[in-house]
DRENROVEX-340914 format. One line per 3 residues: number of its first residue (from 1); their letters; for each residue x, y, z of C-alpha. Coordinates in pm, 1 decimal, always signed. Example, Ala and Ser with C-alpha at 12.3 -4.5 7.8 and 13.67 -1.06 7.14 Angstrom:
BEGIN
1	as	+1230.0 -450.0 +780.0  +1367.0 -106.0 +714.0
END
This chain:
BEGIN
1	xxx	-312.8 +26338.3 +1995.9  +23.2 +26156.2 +2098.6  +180.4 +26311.7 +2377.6
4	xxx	+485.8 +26156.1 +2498.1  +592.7 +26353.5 +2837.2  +1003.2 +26280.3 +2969.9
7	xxx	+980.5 +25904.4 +2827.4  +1314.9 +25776.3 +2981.5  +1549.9 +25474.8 +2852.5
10	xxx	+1884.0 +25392.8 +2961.0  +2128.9 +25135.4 +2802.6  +2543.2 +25107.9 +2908.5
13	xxx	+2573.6 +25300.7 +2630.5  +2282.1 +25548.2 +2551.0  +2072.6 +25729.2 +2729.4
16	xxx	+1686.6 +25870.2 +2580.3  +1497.5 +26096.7 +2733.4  +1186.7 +26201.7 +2491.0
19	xxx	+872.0 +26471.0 +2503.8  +665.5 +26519.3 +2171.0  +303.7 +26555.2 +2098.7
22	xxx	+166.1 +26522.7 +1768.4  -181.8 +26650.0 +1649.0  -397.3 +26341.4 +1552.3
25	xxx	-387.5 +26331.1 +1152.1  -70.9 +26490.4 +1117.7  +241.9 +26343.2 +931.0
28	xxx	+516.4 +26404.9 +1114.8  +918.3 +26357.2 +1012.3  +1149.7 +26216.8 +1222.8
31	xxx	+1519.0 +26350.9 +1138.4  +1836.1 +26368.7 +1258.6  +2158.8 +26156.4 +1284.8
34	xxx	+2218.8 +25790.4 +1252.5  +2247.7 +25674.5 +1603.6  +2053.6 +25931.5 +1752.7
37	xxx	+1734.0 +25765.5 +1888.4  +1485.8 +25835.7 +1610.7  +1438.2 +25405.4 +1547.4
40	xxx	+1427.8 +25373.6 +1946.0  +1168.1 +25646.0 +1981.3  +920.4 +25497.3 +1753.3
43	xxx	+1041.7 +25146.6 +1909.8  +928.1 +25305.1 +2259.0  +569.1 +25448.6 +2070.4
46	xxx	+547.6 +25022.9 +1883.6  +603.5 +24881.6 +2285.9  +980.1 +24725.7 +2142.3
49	xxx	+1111.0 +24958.5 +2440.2  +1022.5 +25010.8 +2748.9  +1075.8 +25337.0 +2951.8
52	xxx	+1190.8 +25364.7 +3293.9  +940.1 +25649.2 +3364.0  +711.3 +25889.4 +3185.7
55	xxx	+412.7 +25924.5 +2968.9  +284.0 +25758.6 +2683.2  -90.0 +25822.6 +2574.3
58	xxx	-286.7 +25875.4 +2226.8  -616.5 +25978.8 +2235.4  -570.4 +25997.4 +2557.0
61	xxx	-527.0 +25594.1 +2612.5  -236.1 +25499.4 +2813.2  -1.1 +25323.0 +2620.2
64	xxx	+236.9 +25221.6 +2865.0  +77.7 +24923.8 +3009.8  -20.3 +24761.6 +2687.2
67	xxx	+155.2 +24493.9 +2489.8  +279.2 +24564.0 +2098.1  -16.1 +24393.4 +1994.7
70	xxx	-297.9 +24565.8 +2255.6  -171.8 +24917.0 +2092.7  -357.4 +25131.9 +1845.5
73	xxx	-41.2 +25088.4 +1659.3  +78.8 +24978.2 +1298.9  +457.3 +24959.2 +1240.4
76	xxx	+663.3 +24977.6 +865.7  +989.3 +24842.9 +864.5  +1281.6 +24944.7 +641.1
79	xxx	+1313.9 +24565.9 +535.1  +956.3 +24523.2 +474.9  +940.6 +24229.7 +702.5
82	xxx	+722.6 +24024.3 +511.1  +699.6 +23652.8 +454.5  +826.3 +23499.8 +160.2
85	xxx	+612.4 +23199.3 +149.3  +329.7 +23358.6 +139.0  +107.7 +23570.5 -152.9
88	xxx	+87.5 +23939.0 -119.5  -316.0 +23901.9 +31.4  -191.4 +23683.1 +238.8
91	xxx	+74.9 +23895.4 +394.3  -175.4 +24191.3 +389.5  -443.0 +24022.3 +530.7
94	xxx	-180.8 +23955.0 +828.0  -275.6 +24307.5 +943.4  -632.2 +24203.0 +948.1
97	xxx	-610.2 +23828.9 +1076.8  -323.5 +23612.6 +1210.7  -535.0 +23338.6 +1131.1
100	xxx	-603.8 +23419.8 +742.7  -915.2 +23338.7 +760.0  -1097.5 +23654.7 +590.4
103	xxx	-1436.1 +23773.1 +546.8  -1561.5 +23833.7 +189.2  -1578.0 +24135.7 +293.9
106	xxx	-1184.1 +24151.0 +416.9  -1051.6 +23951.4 +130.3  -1294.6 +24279.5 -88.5
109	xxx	-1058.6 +24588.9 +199.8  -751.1 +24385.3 +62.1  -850.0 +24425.3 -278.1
112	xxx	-928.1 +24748.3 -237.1  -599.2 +24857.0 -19.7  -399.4 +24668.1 -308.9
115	xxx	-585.5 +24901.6 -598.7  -489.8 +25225.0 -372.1  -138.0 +25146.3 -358.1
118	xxx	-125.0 +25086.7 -726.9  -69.4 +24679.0 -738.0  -433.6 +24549.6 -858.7
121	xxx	-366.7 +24197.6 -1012.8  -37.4 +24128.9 -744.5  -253.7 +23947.7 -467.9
124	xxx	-105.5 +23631.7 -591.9  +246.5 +23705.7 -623.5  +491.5 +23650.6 -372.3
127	xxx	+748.4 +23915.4 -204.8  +1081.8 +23734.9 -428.6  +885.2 +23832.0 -763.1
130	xxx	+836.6 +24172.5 -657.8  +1098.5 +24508.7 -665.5  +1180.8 +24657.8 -353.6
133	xxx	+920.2 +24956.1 -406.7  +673.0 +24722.9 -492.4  +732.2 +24502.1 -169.6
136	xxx	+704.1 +24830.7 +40.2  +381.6 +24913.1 -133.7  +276.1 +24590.7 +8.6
139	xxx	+412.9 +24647.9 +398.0  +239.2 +24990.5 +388.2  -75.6 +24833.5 +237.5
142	xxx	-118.0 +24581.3 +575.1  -32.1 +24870.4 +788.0  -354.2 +25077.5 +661.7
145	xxx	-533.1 +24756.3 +645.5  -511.1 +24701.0 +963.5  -724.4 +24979.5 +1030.4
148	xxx	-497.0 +25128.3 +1381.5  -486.0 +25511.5 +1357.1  -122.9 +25547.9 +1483.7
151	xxx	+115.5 +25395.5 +1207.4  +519.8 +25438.6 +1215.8  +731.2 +25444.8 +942.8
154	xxx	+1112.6 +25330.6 +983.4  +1306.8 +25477.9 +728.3  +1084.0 +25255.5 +470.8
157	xxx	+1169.6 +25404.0 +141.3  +1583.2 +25445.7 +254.8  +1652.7 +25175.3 -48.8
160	xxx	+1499.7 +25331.0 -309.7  +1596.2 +25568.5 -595.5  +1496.0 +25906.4 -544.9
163	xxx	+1210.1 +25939.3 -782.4  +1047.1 +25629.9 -657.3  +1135.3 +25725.5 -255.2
166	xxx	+949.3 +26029.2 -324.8  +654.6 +25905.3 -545.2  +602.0 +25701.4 -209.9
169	xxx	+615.5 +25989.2 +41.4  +328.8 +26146.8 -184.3  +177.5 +25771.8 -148.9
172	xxx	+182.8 +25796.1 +215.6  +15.7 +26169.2 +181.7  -261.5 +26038.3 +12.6
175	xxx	-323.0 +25755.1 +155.8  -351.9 +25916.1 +551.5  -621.1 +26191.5 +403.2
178	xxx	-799.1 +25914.0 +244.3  -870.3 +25721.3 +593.0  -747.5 +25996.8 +863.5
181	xxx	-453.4 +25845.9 +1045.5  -141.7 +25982.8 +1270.5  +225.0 +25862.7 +1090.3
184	xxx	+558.8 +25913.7 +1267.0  +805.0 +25861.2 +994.2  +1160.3 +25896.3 +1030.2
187	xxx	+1339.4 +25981.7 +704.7  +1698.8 +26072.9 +626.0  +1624.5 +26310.4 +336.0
190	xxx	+1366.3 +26550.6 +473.4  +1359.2 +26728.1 +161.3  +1130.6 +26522.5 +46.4
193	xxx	+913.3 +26498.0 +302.7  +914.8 +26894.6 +397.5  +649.7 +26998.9 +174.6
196	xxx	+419.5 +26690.8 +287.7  +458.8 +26685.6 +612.8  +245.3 +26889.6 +901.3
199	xxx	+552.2 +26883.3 +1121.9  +930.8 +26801.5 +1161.8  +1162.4 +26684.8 +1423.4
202	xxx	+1529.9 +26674.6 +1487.1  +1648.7 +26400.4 +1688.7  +1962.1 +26369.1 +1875.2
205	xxx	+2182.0 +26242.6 +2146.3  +1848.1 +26048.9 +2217.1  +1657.5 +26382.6 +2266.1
208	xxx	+1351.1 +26584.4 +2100.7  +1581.3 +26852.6 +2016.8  +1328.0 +27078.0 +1797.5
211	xxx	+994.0 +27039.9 +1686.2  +746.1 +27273.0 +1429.5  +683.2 +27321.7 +1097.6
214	xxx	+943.9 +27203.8 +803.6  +1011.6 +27535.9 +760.0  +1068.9 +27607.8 +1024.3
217	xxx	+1279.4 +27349.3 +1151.4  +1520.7 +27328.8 +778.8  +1557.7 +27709.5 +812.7
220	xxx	+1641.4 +27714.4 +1192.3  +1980.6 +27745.0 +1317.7  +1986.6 +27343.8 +1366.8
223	xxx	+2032.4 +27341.4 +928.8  +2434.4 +27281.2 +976.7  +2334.7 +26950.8 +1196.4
226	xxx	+2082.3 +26884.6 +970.2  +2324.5 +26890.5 +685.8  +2586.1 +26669.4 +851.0
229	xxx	+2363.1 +26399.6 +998.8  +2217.2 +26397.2 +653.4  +2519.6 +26355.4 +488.6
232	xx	+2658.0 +26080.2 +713.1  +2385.4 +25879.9 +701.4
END
């Protein structure tokens, strides 16, 4: 489980002050407005951010002392950040090995990983040949390559057309029940993550303002704040 207990930040101009837990294996939505502190809470969860005070475990490891690298942690960036020199593999195989320098039977996970996301034959390509869905096929690919149970999604699939953002929300579904992982993943249309998704949260003013079901949480009285931070972002 992730528990995060009165996680505090301060900046001149913001303040954050978070408490969440998540059941390990759930898929839980991050919503709420732009500006709010969803980014900077998974930032806090990645080790980007540091808080002043508070707890940070999962599975009951204290996070708080370890490095971005040290943490059972795998993070998906809206702009993909890959690298456009190198092949698809290669920038998989990042999630596996700095180095590049894979195993047969690494260089066979890739393969495999590439297949479940649905780009067999693309190992060679590079990121500038590819559409923007494809290129976040391949940053979610070297996220559950790397094998870390906790991954966070940044408002990955923002860019894309609707169809496509949501044929990759039910990508992200199957993937986590094929190898059991925990994913955070802040979205700004959580109608398309609500019937998907073990849990939702509304994030604001740098709080954990409600947590629960989708259902729950879309059909609370928070659904006019919903609305607006939806529409403004």
């Amino acid at each position: 489980m992730l528990m995060i207990e009165n996680c505090h930040l301060t900046w001149p101009d913001f303040v954050a002050d978070y408490s969440l837990s998540v059941k390990s294996g759930n898929l839980c939505a991050v919503i709420g407005p732009s500006g709010g502190g969803k980014t900077t809470l998974l930032h806090m969860i990645a080790g980007f951010e540091t808080p002043e005070s508070g707890r940070l475990t999962f599975g009951g490891q204290n996070l708080l002392p370890l490095e971005p690298a040290k943490r059972p942690v795998a993070m998906v960036f809206q702009d993909h950040n890959l690298f456009p020199h190198l092949s698809v593999t290669q920038n998989i195989g990042l999630g596996l090995r700095p180095s590049l320098h894979m195993t047969d039977d690494e260089t066979m996970l890739i393969e495999e990983t590439l297949e479940a996301v649905g780009l067999r034959g693309f190992g060679s390509r590079k990121p500038g040949d590819m559409s923007g869905g494809q290129r976040q096929r391949v940053a979610l690919a070297r996220a559950l390559v790397s094998g870390r149970p906790l991954i966070l999604l940044d408002e990955p699939f923002s860019s894309l057309d609707p169809t496509l953002r949501r044929d990759m929300i039910l990508l992200v579904d199957e993937m986590r029940r094929r190898r059991p992982v925990t994913i955070l993943m802040t979205i700004h249309t959580p109608e398309d993550a609500a019937d998907v998704a073990d849990q939702m949260v509304f994030v604001a003013d740098g709080k954990v303002i409600a947590s629960g079901s989708p259902s729950s949480i879309l059909n609370s009285s928070l659904a006019p704040r919903i609305a607006a931070a939806v529409s403004n972002s």
